[in-house]
PDB file with SEQRES, HELIX, SHEET and CRYST1 records, atoms N, CA, C and O in Angstrom:
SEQRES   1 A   69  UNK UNK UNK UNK UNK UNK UNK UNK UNK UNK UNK UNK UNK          
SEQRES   2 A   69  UNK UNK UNK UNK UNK UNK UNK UNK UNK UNK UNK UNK UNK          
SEQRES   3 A   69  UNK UNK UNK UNK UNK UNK UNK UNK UNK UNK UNK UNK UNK          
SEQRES   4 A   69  UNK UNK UNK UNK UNK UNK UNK UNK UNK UNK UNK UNK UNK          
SEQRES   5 A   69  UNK UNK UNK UNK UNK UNK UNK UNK UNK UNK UNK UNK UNK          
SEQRES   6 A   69  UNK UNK UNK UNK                                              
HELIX    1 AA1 UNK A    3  UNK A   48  1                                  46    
HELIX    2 AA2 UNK A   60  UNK A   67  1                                   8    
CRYST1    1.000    1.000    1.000  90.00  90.00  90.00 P 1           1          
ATOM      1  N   UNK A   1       0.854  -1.192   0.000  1.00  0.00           N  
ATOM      2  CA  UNK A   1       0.000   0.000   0.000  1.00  0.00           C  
ATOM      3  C   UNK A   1       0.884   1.235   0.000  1.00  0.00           C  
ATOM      4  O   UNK A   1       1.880   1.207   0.723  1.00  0.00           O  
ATOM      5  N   UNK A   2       0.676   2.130  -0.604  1.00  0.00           N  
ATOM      6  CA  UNK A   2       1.023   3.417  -1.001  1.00  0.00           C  
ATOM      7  C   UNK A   2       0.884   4.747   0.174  1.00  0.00           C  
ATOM      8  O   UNK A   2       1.071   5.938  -0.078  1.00  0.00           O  
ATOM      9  N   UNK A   3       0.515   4.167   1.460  1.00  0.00           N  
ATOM     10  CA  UNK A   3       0.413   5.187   2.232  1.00  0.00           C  
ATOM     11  C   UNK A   3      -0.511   6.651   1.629  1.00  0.00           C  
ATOM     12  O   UNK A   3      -1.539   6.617   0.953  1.00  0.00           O  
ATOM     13  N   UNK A   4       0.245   7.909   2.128  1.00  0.00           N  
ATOM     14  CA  UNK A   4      -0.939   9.055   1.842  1.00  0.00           C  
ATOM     15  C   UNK A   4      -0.739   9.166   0.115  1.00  0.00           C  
ATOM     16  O   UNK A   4      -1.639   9.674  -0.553  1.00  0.00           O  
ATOM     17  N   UNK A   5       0.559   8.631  -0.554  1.00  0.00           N  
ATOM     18  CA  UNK A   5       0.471   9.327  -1.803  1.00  0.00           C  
ATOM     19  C   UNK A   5      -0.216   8.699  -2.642  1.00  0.00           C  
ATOM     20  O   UNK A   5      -0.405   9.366  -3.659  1.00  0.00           O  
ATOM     21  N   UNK A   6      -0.918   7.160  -2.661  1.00  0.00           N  
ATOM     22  CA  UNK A   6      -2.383   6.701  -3.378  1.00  0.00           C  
ATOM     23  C   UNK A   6      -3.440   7.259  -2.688  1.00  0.00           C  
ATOM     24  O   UNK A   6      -4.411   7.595  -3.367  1.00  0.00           O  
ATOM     25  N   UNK A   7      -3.483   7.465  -1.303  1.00  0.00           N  
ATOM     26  CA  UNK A   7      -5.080   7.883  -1.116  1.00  0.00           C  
ATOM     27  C   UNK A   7      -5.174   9.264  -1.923  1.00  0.00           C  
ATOM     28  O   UNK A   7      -6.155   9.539  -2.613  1.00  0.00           O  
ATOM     29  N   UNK A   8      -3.631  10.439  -1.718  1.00  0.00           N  
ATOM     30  CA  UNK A   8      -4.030  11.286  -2.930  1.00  0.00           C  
ATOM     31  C   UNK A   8      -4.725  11.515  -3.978  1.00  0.00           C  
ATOM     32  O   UNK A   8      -5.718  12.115  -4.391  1.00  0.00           O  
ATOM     33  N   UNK A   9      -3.315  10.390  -4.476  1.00  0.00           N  
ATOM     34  CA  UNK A   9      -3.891   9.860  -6.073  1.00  0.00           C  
ATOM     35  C   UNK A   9      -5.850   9.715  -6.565  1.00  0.00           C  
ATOM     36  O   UNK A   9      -6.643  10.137  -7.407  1.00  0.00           O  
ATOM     37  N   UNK A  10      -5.793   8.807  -5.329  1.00  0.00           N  
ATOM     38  CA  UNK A  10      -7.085   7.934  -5.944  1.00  0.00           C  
ATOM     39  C   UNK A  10      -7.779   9.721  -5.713  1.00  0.00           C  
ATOM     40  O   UNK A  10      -8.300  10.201  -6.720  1.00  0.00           O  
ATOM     41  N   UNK A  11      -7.763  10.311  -4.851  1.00  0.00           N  
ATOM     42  CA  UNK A  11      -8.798  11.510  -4.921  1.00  0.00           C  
ATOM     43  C   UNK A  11      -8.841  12.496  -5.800  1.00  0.00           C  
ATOM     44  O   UNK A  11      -9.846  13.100  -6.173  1.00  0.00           O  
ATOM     45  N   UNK A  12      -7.222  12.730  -6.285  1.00  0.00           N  
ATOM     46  CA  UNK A  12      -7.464  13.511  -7.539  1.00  0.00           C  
ATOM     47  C   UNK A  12      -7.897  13.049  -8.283  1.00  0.00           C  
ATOM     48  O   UNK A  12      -8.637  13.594  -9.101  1.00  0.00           O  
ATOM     49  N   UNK A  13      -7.540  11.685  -8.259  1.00  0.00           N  
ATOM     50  CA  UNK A  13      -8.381  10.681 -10.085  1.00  0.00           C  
ATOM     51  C   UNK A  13      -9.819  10.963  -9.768  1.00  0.00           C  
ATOM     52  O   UNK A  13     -10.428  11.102 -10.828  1.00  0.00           O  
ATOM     53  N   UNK A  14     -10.504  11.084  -8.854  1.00  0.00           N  
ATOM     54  CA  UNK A  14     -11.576  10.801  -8.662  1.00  0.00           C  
ATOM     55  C   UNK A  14     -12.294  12.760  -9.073  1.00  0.00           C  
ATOM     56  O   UNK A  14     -13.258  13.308  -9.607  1.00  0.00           O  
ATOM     57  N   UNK A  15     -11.368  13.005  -8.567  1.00  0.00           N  
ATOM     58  CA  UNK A  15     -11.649  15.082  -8.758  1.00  0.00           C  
ATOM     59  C   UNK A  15     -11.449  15.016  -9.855  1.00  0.00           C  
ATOM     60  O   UNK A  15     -12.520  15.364 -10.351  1.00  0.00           O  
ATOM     61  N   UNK A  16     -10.555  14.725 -10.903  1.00  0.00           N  
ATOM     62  CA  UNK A  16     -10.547  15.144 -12.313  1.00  0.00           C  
ATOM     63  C   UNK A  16     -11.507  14.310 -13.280  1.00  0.00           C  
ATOM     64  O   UNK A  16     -11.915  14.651 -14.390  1.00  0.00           O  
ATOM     65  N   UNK A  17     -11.734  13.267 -12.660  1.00  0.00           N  
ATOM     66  CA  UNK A  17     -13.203  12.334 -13.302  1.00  0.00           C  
ATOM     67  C   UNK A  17     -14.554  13.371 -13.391  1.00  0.00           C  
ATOM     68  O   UNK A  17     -15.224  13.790 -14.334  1.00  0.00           O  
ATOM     69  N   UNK A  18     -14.598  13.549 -12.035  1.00  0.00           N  
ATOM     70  CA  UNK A  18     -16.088  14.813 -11.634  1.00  0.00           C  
ATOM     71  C   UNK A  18     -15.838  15.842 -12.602  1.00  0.00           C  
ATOM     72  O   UNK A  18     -16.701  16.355 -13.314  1.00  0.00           O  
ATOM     73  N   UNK A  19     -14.541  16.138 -12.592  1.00  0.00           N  
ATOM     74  CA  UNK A  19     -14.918  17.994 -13.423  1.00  0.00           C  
ATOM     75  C   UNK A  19     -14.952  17.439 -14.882  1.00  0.00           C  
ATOM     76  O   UNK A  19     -15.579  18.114 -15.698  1.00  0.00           O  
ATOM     77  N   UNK A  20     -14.319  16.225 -15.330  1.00  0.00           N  
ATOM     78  CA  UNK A  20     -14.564  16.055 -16.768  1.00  0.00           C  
ATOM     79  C   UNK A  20     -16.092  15.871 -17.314  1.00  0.00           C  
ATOM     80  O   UNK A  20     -16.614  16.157 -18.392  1.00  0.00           O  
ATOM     81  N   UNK A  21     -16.671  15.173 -15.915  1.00  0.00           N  
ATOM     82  CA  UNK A  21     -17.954  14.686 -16.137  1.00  0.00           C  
ATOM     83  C   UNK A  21     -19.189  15.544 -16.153  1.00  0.00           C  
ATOM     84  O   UNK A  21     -20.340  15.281 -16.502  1.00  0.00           O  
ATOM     85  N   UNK A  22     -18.633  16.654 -15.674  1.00  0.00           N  
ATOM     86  CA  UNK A  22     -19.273  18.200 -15.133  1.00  0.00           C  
ATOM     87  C   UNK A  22     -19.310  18.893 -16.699  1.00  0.00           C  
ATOM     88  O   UNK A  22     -20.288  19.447 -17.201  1.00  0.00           O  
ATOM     89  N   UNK A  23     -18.187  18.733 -17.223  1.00  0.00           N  
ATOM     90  CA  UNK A  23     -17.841  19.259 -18.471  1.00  0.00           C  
ATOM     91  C   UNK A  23     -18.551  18.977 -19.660  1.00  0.00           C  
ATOM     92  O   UNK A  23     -19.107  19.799 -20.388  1.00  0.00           O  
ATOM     93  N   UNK A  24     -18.504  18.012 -19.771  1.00  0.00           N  
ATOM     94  CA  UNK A  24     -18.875  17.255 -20.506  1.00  0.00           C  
ATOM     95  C   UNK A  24     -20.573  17.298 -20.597  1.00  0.00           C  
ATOM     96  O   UNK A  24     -21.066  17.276 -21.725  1.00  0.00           O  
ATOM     97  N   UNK A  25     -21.261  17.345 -19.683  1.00  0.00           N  
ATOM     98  CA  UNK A  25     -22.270  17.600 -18.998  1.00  0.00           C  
ATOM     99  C   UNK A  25     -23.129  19.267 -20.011  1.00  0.00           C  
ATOM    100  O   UNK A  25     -24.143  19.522 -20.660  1.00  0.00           O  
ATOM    101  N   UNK A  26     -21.777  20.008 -19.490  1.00  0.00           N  
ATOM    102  CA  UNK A  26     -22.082  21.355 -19.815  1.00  0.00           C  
ATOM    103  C   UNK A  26     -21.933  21.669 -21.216  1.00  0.00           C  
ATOM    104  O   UNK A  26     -22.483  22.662 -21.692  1.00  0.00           O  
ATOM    105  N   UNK A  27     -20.971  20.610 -22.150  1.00  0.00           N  
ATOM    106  CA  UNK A  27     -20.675  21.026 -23.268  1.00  0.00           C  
ATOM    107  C   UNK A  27     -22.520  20.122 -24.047  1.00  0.00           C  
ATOM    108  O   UNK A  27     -23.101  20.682 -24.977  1.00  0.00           O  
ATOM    109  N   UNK A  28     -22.918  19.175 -23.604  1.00  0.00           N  
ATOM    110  CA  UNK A  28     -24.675  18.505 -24.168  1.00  0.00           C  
ATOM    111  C   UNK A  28     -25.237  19.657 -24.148  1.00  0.00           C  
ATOM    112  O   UNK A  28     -25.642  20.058 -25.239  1.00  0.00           O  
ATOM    113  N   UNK A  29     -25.450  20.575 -22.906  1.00  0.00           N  
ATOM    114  CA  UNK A  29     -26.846  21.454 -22.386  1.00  0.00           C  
ATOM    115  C   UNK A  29     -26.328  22.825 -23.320  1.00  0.00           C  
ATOM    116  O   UNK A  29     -27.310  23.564 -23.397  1.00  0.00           O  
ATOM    117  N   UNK A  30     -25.413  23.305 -23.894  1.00  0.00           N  
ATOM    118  CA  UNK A  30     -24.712  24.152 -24.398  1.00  0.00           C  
ATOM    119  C   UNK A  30     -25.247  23.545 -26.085  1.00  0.00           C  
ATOM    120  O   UNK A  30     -25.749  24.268 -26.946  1.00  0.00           O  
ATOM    121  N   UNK A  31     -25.006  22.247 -26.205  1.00  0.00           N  
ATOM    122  CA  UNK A  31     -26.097  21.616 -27.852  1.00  0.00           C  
ATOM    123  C   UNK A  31     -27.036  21.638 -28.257  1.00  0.00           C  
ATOM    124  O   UNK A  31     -27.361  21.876 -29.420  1.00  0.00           O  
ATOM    125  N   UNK A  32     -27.795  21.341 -27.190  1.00  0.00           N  
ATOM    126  CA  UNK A  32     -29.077  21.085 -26.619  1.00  0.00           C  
ATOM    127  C   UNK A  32     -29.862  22.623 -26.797  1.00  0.00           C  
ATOM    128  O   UNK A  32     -30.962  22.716 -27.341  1.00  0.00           O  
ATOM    129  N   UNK A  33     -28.986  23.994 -26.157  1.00  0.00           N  
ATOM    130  CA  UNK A  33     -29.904  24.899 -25.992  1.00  0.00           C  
ATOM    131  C   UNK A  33     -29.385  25.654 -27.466  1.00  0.00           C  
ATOM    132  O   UNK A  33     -29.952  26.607 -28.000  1.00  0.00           O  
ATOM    133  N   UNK A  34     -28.296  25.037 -27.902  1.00  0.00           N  
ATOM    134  CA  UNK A  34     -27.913  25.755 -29.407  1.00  0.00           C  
ATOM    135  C   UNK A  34     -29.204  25.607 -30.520  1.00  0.00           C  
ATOM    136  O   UNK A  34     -29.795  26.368 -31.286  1.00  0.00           O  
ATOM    137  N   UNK A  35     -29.290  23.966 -30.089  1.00  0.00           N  
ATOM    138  CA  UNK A  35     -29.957  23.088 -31.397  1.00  0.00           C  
ATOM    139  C   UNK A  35     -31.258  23.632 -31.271  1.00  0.00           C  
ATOM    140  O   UNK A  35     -31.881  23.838 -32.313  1.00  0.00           O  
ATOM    141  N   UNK A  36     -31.898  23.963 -29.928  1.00  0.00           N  
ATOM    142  CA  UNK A  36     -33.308  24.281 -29.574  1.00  0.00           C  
ATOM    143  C   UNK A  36     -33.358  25.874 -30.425  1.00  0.00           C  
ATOM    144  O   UNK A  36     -33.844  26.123 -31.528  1.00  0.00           O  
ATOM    145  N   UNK A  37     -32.929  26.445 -29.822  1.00  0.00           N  
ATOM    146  CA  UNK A  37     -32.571  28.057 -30.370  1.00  0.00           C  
ATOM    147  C   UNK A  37     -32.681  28.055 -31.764  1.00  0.00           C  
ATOM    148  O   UNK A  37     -33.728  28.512 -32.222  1.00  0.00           O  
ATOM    149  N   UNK A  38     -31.533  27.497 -32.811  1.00  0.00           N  
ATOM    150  CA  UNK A  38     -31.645  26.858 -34.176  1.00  0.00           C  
ATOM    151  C   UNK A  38     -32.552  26.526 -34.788  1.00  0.00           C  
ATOM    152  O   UNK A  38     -32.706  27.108 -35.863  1.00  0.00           O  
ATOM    153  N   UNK A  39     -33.365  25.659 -34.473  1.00  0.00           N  
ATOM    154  CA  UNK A  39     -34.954  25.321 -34.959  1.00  0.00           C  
ATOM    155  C   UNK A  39     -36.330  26.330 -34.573  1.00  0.00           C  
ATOM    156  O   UNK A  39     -37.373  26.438 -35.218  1.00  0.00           O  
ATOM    157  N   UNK A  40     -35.944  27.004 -33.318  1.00  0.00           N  
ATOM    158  CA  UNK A  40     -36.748  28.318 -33.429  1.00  0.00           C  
ATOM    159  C   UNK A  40     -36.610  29.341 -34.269  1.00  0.00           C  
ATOM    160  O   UNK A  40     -37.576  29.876 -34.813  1.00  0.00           O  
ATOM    161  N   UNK A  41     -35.682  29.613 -34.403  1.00  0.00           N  
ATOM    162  CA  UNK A  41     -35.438  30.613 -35.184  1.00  0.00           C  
ATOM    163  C   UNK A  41     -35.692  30.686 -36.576  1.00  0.00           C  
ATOM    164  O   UNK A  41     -35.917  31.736 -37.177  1.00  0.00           O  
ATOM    165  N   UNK A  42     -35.641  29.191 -37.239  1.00  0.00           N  
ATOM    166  CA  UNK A  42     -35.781  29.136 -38.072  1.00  0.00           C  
ATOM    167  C   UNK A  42     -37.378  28.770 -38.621  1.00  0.00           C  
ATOM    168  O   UNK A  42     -38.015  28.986 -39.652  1.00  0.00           O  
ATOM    169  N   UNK A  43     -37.645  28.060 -37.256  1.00  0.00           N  
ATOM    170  CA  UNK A  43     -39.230  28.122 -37.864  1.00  0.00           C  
ATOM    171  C   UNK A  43     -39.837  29.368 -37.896  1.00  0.00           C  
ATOM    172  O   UNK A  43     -40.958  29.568 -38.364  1.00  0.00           O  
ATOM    173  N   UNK A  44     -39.146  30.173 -37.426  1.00  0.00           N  
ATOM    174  CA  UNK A  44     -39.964  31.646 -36.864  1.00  0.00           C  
ATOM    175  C   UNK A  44     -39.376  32.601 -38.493  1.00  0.00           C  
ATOM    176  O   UNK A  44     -39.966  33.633 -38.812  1.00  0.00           O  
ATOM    177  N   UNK A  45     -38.392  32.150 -39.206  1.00  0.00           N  
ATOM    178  CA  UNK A  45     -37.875  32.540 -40.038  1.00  0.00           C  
ATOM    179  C   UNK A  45     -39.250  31.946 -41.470  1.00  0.00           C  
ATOM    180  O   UNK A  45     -40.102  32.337 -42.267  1.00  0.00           O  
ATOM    181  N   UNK A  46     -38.785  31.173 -41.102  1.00  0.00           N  
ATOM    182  CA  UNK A  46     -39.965  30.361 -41.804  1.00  0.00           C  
ATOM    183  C   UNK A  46     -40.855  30.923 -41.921  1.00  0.00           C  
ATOM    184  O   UNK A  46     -41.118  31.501 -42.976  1.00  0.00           O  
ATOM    185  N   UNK A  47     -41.739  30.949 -40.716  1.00  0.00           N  
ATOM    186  CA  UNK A  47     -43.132  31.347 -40.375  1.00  0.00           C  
ATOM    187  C   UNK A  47     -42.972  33.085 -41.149  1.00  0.00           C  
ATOM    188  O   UNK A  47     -44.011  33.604 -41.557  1.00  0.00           O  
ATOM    189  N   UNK A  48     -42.024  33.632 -41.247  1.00  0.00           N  
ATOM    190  CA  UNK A  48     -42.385  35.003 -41.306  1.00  0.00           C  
ATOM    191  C   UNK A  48     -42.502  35.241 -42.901  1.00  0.00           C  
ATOM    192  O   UNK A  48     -43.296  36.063 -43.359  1.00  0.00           O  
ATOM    193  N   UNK A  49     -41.910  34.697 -43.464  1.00  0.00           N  
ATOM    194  CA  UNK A  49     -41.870  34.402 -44.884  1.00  0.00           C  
ATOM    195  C   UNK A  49     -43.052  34.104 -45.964  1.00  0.00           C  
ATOM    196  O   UNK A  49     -43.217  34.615 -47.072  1.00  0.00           O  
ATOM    197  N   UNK A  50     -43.933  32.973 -45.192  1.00  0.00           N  
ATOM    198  CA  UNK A  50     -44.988  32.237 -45.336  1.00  0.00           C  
ATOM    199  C   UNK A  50     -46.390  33.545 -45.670  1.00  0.00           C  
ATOM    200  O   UNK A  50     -47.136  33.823 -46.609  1.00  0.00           O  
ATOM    201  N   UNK A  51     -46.117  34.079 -44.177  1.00  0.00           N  
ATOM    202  CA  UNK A  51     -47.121  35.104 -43.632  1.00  0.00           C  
ATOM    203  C   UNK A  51     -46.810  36.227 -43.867  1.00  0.00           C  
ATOM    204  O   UNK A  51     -47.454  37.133 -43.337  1.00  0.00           O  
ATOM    205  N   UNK A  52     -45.935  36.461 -44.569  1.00  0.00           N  
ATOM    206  CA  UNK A  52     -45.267  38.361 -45.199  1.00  0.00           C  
ATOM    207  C   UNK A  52     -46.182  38.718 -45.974  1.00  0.00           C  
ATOM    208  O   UNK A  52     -46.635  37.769 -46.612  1.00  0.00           O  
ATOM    209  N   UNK A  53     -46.659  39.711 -46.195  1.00  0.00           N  
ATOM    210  CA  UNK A  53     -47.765  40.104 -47.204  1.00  0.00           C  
ATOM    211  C   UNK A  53     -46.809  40.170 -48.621  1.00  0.00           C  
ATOM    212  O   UNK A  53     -47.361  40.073 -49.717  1.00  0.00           O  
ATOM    213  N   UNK A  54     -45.571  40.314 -48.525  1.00  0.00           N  
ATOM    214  CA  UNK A  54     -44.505  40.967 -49.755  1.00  0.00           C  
ATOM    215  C   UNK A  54     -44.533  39.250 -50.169  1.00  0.00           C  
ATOM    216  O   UNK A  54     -44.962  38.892 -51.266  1.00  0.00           O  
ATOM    217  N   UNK A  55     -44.007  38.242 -49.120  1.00  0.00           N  
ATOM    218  CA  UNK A  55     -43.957  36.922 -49.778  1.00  0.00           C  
ATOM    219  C   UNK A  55     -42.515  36.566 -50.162  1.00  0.00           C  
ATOM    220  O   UNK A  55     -41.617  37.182 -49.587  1.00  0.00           O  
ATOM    221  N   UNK A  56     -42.221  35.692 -51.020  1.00  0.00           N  
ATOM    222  CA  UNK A  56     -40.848  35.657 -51.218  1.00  0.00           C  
ATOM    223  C   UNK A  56     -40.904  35.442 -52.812  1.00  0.00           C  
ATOM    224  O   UNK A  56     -39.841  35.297 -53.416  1.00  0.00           O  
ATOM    225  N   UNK A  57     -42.287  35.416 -53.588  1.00  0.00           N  
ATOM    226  CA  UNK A  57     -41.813  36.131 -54.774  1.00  0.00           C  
ATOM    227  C   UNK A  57     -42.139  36.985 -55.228  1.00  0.00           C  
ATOM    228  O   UNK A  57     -42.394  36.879 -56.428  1.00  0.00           O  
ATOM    229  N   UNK A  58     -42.272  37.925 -54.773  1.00  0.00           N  
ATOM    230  CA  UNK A  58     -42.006  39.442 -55.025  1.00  0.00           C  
ATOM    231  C   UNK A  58     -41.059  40.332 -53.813  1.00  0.00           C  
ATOM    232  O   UNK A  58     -41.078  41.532 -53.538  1.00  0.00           O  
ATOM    233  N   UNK A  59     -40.414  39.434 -53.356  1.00  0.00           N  
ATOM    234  CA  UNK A  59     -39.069  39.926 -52.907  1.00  0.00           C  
ATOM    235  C   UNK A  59     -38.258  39.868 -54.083  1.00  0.00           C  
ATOM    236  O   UNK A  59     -37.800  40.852 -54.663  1.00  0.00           O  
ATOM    237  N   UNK A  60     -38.070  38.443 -54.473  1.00  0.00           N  
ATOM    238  CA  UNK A  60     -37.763  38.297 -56.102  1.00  0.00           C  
ATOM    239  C   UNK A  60     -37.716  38.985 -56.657  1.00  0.00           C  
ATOM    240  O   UNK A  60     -36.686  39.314 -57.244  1.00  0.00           O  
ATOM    241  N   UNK A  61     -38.985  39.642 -56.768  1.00  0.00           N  
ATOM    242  CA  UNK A  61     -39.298  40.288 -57.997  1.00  0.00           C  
ATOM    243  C   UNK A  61     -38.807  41.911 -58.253  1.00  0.00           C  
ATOM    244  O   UNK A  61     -38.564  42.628 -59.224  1.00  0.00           O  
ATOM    245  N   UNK A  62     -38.819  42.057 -56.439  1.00  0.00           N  
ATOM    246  CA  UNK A  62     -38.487  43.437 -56.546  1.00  0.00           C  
ATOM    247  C   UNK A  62     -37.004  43.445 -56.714  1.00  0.00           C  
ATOM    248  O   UNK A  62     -36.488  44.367 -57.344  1.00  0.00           O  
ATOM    249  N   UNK A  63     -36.112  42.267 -56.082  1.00  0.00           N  
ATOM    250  CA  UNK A  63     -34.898  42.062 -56.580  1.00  0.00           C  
ATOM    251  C   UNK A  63     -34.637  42.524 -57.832  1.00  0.00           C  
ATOM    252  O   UNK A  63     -34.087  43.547 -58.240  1.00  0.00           O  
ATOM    253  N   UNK A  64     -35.017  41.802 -58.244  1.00  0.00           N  
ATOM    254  CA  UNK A  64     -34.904  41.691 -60.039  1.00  0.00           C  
ATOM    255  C   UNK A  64     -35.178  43.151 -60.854  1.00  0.00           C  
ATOM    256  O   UNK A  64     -34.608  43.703 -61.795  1.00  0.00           O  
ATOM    257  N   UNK A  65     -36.212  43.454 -60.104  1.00  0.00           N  
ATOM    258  CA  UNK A  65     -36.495  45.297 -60.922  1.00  0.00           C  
ATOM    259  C   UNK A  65     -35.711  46.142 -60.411  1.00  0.00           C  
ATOM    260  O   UNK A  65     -35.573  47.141 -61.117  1.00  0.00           O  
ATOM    261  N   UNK A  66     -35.041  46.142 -59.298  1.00  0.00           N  
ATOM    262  CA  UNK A  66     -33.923  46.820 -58.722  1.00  0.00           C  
ATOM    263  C   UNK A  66     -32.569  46.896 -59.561  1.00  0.00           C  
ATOM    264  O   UNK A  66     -31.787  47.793 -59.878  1.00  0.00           O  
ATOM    265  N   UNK A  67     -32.676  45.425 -59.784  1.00  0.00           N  
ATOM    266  CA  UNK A  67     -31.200  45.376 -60.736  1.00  0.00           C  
ATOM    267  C   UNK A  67     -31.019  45.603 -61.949  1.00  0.00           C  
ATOM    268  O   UNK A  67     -29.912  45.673 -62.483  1.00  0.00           O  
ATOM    269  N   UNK A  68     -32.727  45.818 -62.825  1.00  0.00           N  
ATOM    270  CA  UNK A  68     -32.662  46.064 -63.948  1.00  0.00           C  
ATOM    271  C   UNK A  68     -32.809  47.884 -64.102  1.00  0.00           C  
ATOM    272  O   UNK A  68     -33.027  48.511 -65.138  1.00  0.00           O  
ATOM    273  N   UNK A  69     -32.645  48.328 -62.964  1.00  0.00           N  
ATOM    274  CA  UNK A  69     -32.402  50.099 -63.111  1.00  0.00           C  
ATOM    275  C   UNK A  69     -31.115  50.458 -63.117  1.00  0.00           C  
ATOM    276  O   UNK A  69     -30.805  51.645 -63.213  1.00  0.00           O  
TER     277      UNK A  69                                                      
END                                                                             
């Protein structure tokens, strides 16, 4: 037996396990609230497009007459 410098050991192994696991933890909920955010936005992107009175072809369109001046 290793006296105090394994019971160390084993506690830092055991402390750097927790914070990886902590980490790791934080880097999902950090995906999680990306990926959630991502699909709102875009349905809301979506949604605004759909429901624009201008529409998206005559955004087009006004594109297009813009560039032909």
């Amino acid at each position: 037996h290793g006296g105090w410098w394994e019971v160390g050991t084993t506690i830092n192994l055991k402390t750097r396990w927790r914070l990886l696991e902590i980490a790791l933890q934080i880097v999902e909920a950090k995906k999680h609230v990306f990926k959630c955010g991502w699909c709102e936005a875009w349905g809301s992107w979506r949604e605004a497009l759909q429901t624009n009175s201008l529409g998206l072809a005559s955004l087009q369109a006004a594109r297009g007459a813009a560039a032909s001046i």
